[in-house]
C-alpha positions as CSV (number, residue, x, y, z in Angstrom):
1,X,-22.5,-10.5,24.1
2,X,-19.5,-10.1,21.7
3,X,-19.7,-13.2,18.7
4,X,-16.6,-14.7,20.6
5,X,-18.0,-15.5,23.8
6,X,-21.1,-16.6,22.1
7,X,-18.7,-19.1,20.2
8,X,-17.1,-20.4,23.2
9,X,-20.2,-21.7,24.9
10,X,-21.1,-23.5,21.7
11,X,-20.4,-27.1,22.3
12,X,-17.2,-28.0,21.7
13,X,-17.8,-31.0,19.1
14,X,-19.6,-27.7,17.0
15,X,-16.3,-25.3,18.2
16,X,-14.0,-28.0,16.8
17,X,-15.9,-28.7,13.0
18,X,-14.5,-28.3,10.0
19,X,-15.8,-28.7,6.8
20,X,-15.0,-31.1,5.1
21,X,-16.1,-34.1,2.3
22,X,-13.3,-36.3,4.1
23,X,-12.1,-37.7,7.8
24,X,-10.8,-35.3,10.2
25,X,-7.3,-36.6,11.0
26,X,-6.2,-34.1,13.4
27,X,-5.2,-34.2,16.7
28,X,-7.8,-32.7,17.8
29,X,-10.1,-35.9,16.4
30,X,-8.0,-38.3,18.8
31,X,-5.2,-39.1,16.5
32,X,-1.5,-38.6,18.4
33,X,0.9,-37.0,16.2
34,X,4.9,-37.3,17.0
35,X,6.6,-33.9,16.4
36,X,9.8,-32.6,16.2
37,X,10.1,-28.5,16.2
38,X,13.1,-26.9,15.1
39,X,13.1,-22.8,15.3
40,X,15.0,-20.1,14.4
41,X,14.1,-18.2,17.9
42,X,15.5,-15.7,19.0
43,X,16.9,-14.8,15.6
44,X,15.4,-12.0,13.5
45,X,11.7,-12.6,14.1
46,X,10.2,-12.8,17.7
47,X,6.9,-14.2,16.0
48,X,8.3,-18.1,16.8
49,X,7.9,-17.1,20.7
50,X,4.3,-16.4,20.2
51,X,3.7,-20.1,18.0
52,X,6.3,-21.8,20.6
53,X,4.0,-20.6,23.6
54,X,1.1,-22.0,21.4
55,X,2.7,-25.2,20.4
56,X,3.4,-26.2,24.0
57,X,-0.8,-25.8,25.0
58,X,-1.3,-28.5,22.5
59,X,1.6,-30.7,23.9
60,X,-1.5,-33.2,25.6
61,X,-2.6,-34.1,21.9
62,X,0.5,-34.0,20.4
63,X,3.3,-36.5,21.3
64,X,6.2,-33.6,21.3
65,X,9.6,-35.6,20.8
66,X,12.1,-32.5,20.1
67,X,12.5,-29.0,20.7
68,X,15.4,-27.9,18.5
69,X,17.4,-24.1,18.1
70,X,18.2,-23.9,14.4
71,X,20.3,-21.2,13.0
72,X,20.3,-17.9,12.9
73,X,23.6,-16.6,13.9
74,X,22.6,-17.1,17.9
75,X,22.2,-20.2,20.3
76,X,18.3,-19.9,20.5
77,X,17.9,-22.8,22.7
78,X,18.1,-20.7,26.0
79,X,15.1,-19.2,24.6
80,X,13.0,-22.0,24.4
81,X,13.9,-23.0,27.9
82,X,12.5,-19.4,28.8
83,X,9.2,-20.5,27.0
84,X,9.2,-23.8,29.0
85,X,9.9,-21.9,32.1
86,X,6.4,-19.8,31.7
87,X,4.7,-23.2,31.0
88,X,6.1,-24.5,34.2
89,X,4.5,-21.9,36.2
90,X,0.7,-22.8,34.8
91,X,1.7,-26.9,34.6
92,X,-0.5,-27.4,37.3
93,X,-3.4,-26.2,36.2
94,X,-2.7,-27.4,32.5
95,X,-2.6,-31.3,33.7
96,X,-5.8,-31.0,35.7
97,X,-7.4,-30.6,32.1
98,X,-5.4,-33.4,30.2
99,X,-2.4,-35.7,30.0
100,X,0.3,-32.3,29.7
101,X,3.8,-33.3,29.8
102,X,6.6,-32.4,32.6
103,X,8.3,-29.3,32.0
104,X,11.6,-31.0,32.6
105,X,10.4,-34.0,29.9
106,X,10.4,-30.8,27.6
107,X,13.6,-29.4,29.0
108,X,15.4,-32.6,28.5
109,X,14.3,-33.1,24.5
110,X,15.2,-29.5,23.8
111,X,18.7,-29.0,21.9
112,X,20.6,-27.2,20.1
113,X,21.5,-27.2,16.6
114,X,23.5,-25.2,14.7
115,X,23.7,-21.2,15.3
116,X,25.3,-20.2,11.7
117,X,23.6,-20.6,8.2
118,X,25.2,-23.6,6.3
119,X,27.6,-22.9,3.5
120,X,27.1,-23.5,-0.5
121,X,27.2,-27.7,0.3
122,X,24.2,-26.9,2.4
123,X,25.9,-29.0,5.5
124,X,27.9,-27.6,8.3
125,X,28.3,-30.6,10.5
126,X,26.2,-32.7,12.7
127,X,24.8,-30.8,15.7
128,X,23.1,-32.1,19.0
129,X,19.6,-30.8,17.3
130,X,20.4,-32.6,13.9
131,X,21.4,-35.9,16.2
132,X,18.3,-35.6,17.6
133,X,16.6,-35.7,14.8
134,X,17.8,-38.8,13.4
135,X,17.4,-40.5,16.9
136,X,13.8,-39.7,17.2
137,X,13.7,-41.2,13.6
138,X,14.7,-44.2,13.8
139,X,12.7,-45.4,17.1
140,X,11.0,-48.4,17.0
141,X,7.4,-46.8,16.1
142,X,5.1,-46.9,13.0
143,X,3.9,-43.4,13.3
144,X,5.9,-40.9,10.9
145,X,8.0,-38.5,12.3
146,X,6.5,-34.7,11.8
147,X,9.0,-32.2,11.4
148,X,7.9,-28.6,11.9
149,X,10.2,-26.5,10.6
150,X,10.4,-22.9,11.5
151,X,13.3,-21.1,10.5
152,X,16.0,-23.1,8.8
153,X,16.4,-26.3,6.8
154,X,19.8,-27.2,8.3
155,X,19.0,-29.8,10.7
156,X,16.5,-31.6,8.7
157,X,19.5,-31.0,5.8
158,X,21.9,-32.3,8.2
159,X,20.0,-35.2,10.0
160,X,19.3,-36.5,6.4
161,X,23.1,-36.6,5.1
162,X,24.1,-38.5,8.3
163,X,21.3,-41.0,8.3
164,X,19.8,-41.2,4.9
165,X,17.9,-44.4,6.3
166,X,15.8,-42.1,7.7
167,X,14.2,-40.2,4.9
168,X,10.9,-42.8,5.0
169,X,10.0,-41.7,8.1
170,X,10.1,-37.9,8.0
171,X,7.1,-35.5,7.4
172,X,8.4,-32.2,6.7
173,X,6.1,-29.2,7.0
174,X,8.4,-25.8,6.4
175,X,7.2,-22.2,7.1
176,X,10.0,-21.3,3.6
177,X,9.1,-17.7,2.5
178,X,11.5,-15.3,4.1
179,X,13.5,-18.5,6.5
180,X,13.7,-19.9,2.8
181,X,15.6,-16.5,1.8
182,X,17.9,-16.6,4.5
183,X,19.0,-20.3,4.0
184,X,19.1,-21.5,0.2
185,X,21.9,-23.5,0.7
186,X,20.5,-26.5,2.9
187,X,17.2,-25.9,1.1
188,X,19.1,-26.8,-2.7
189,X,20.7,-29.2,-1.0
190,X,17.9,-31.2,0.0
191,X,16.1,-30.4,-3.3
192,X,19.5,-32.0,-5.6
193,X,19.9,-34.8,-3.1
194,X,16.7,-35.7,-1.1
195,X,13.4,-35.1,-4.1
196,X,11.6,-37.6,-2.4
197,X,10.8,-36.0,0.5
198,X,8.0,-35.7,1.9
199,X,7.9,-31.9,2.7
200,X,5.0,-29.3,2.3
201,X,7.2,-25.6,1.4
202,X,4.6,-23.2,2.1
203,X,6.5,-20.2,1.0
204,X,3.2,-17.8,1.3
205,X,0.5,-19.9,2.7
206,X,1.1,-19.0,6.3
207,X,0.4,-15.4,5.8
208,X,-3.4,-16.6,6.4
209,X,-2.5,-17.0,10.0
210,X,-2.1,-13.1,10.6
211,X,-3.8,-11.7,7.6
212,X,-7.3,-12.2,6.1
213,X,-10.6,-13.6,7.5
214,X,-12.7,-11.5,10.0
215,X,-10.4,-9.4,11.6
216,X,-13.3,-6.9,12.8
217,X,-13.6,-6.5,16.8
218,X,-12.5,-9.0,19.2
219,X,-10.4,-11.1,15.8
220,X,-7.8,-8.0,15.7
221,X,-5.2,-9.2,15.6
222,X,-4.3,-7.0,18.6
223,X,-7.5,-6.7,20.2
224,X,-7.5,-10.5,20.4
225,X,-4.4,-10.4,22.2
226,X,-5.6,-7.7,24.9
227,X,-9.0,-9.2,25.3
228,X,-8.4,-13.1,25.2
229,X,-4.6,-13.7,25.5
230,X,-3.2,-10.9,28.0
231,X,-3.3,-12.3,31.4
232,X,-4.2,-15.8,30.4
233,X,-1.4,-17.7,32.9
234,X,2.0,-17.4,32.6
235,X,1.8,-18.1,28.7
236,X,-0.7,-16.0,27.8
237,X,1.3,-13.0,29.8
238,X,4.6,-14.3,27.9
239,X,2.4,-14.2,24.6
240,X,1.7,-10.6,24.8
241,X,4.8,-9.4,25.6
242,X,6.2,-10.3,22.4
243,X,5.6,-8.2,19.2
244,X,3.8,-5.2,21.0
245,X,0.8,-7.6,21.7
246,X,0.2,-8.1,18.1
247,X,-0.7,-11.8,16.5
248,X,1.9,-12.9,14.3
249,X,2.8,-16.4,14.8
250,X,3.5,-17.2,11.4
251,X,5.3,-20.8,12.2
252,X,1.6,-21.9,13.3
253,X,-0.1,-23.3,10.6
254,X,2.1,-26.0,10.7
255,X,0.8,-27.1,14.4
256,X,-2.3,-26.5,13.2
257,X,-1.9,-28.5,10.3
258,X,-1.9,-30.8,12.9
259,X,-4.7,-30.4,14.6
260,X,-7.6,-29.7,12.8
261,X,-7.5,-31.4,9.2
262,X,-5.7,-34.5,7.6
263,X,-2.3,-34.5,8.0
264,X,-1.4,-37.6,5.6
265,X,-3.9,-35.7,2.3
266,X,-2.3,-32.2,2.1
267,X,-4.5,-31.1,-0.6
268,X,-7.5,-31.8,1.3
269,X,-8.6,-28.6,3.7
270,X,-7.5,-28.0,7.3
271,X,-6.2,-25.2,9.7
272,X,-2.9,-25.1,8.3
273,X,-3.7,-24.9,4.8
274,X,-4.4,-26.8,1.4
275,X,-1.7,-27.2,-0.9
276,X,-1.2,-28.5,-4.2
277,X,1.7,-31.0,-5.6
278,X,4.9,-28.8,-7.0
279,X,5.9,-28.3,-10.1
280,X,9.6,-28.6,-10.9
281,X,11.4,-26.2,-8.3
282,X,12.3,-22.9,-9.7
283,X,16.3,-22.7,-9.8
284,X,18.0,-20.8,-12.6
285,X,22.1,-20.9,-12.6
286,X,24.0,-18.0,-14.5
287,X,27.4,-17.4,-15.3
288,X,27.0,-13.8,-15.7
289,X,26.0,-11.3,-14.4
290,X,21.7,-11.3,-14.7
291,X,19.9,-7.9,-16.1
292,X,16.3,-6.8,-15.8
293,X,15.7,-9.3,-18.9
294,X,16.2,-12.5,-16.4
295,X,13.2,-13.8,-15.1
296,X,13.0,-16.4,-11.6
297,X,10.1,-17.2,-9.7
298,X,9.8,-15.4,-6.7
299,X,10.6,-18.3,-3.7
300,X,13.1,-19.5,-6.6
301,X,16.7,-20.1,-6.3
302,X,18.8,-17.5,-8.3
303,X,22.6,-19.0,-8.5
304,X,25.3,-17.1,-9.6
305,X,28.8,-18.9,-10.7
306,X,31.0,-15.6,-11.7
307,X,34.5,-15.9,-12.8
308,X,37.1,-14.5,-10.9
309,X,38.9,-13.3,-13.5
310,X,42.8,-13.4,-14.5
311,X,43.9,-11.2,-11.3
312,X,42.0,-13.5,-9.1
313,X,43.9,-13.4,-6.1
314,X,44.7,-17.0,-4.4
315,X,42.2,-16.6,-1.6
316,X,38.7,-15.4,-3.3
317,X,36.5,-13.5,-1.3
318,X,33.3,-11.8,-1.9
319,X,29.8,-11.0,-1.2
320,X,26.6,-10.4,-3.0
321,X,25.0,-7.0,-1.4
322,X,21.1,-7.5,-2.3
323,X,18.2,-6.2,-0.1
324,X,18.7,-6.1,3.5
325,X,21.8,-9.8,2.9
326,X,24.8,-9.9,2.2
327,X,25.4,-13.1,0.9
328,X,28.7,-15.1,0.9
329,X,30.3,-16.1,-2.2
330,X,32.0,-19.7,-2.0
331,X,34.9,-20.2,-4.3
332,X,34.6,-23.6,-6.5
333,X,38.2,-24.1,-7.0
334,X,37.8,-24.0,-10.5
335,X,38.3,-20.2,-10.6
336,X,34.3,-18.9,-9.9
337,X,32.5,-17.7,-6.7
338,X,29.3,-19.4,-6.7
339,X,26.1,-17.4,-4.6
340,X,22.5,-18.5,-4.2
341,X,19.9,-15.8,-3.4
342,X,16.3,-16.5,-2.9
343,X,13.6,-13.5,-3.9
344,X,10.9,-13.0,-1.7
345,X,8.6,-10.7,-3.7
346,X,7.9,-10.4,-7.1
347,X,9.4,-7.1,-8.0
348,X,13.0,-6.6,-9.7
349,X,16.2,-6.9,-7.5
350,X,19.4,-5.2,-7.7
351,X,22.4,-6.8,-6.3
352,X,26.2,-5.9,-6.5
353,X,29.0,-7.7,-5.7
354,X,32.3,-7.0,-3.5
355,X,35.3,-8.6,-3.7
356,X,39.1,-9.0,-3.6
357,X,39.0,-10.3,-7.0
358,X,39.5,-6.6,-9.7
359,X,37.7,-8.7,-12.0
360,X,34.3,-8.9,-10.0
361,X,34.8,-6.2,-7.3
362,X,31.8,-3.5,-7.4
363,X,29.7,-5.2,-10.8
364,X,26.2,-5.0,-10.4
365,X,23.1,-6.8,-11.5
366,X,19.5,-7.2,-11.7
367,X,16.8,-9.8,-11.3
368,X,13.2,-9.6,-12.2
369,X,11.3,-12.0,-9.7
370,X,7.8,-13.4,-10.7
371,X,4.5,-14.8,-9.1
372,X,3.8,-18.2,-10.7
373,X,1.4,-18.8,-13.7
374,X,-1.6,-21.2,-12.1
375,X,-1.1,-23.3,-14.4
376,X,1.6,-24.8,-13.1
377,X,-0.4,-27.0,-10.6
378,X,-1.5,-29.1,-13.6
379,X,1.5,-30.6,-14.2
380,X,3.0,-32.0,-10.8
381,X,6.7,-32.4,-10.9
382,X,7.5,-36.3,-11.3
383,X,11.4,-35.3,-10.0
384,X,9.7,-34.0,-6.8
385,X,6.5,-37.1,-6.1
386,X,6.4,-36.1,-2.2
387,X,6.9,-32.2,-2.3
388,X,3.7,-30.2,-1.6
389,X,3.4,-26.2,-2.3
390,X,1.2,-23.2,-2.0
391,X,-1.5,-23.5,-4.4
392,X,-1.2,-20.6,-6.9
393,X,-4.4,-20.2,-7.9
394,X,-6.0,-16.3,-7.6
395,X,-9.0,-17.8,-5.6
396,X,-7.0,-19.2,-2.7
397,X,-4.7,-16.0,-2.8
398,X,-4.6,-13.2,0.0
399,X,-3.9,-10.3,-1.9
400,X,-0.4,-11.3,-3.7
401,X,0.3,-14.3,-1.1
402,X,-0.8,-17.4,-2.9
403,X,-3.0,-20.1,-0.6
404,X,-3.0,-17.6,2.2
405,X,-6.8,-17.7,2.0
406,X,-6.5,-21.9,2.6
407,X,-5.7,-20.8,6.5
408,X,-7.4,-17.3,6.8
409,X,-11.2,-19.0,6.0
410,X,-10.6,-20.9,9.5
411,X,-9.2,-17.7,11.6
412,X,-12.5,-17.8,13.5
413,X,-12.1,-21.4,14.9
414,X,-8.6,-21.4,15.2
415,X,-8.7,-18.4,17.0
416,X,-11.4,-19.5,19.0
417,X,-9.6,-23.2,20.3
418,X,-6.5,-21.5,21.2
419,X,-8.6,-18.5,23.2
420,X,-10.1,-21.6,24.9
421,X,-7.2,-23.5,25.8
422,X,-5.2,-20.4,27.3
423,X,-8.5,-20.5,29.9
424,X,-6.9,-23.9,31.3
425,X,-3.4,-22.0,32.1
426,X,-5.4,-19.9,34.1
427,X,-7.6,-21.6,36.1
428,X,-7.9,-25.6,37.1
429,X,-10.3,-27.8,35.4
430,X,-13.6,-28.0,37.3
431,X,-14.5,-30.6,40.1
432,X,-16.5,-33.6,39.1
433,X,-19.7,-33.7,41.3
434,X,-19.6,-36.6,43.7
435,X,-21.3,-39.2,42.4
């Protein structure tokens, strides 16, 4: 008998342990978390199908409020109405196990939000998903308000600058890393504006989720999918269609956050990480050009105000080629095109700009990005009192991802409730003998 079916007839109070000097607060311990999700599916990474299909097992122990599409460049909420459609089809087994809710109760809280990055103000207008958000806010309930963010901070950016009231009430958990790349507007929006939030920006901690921990046999992260998620109900068929089979679902660790560990004391341990308080938020503004010379921490925000120059024409354009983006310039009106880029890896960038402005038109640039010194997490950020981070510290590291090893140490549990709960998609919950 493999080591994962001799966990799953362990009892299930064992199954569900973690260990730890302080209270479980998880879901899974009987304590009802309110949730929003906003995702960026359908956009450039198919892993949030795979984490959506997950999310909605849990829905019985979670109180799901809002399903939200969140930019990038598509209307993704179709999408999640696709994922609600294979839940549909194993509902009925699913609520013969536990309190699950109606697919159309999840079909009426899903919206959409906005389908294009925001500009440099980090706002784009009020959508039905950010609308939502501030709605769900400000019911009449003493709980707070869990935000799962993962893909872009527009929404949460959004639902904040409309109802500022609010801000009290959220719980912000973002999967940043590469969504943080693609949308540094809304983030330094929220950073200038909104410091107290109360927001854990795990930037590299949810690599855990898909790399490190005991990946021999059955925990491959594709075996596992073809010998305990293939053919599981209508989810776990939907599951394994995405991404060749292969586990990604790097938005989860913020369900499981949820679930197994204590929500309110990030810095305790848990399924979906341990994270320490920031430091000041890396953001370094030029007005130049940067060479090899200029340092940034990597997940830091690089801005760039370049003037235009005396044959600026009188509608600036331009763009900041860098990588695999092309980032928009935004002219200021005070003769500069401002850009924001966000590095992902530490390793040196080159950039170069293109424009209708002779002045800037084809001038390159370089930026060295860096891992942070561990030290920082001695000396929280009293700007920032609410925002958490990945812990940089070399023992909690995955190879260069920083507090990835704060989710991979739990892979075998994790991995072990959700095999378990994709059983109740597939067949209905066992008769009680008559009494």
């Amino acid at each position: 008998m493999n080591s994962l079916r001799r966990f799953l007839l362990l009892p299930l109070a064992l199954l569900l342990a973690v260990p730890s000097a302080q209270a479980d607060r998880g879901a899974l311990a009987g304590h009802r978390h309110r949730v929003i999700v906003t995702s960026d599916i359908g956009g450039t990474d198919p892993d949030d199908y795979q984490s959506m299909a997950h999310v909605l097992l849990y829905a019985d122990v979670l109180e799901i409020e809002g399903l939200i599409s969140s930019p990038f460049e598509r209307a993704g909420k179709d999408k999640i109405l696709e994922v609600i459609d294979a839940y549909e089809k194993d509902f009925a087994n699913l609520r013969s196990w536990s309190g699950y809710p109606e697919p159309d109760a999840l079909r009426a809280m899903t919206k959409q939000g906005g389908i294009h990055p925001a500009p440099y103000s980090g706002l784009r207008g009020t959508s039905e998903g950010s609308g939502w958000i501030v709605r769900c806010a400000r019911r009449n309930d003493p709980r707070p308000l869990h935000v799962l963010v993962w893909g872009a901070l527009e929404e949460v950016a959004q639902a904040l600058h409309d109802a500022p009231d609010i801000l009290p009430k959220l719980r912000v958990y973002y999967i940043g890393g590469p969504n943080k790349k693609w949308g540094p507007d809304a983030y330094q929006y929220l950073a200038d504006n909104f410091p107290s939030l109360w927001i854990i920006e795990a930037n590299s901690t949810y690599r855990g989720y898909f790399t490190g921990g005991n990946q021999a046999g059955d925990w491959g992260n594709a075996e596992f999918v073809k010998r305990h998620i293939a053919g599981r109900g209508a989810l776990g068929t939907y599951f394994a269609e995405h991404l060749g089979g292969v586990i990604k679902m790097g938005d989860t660790p913020s369900v499981n956050w949820l679930l197994r560990g204590n929500p309110g004391e990030p810095a305790w341990p848990g399924w979906g990480g341990r994270f320490v308080r920031a430091w000041d938020r890396p953001h370094a503004r030029f007005d130049r050009l940067t060479t090899a010379e200029d340092r940034l921490e990597v997940f830091g925000i690089l801005e760039l105000v370049l003037p235009l120059g005396p044959d600026a024409p009188a509608n600036p354009e331009g763009r900041m080629i860098v990588t695999n983006q092309s980032l928009i310039g935004h002219p200021d009106g005070q003769g500069n095109l401002r850009f924001r880029f966000c590095p992902r890896d530490p390793k040196v960038f080159a950039y170069e700009i293109r424009s209708n402005a002779p002045g800037l038109d084809g001038r390159k640039g370089v930026i060295t990005a860096h891992l942070p010194d561990p030290a920082l997490a001695l000396v929280p950020s009293a700007r920032f009192p609410n925002w958490w981070t990945d812990d940089p510290s070399p023992h909690a590291a995955q190879d260069v991802h920083h507090g990835a090893r704060t989710v991979s140490q739990w892979r075998e549990q994790f991995l072990h409730d959700f095999a378990a709960r994709l059983e109740r998609c597939r067949v209905p919950a066992p008769s009680l003998p008559a009494p």
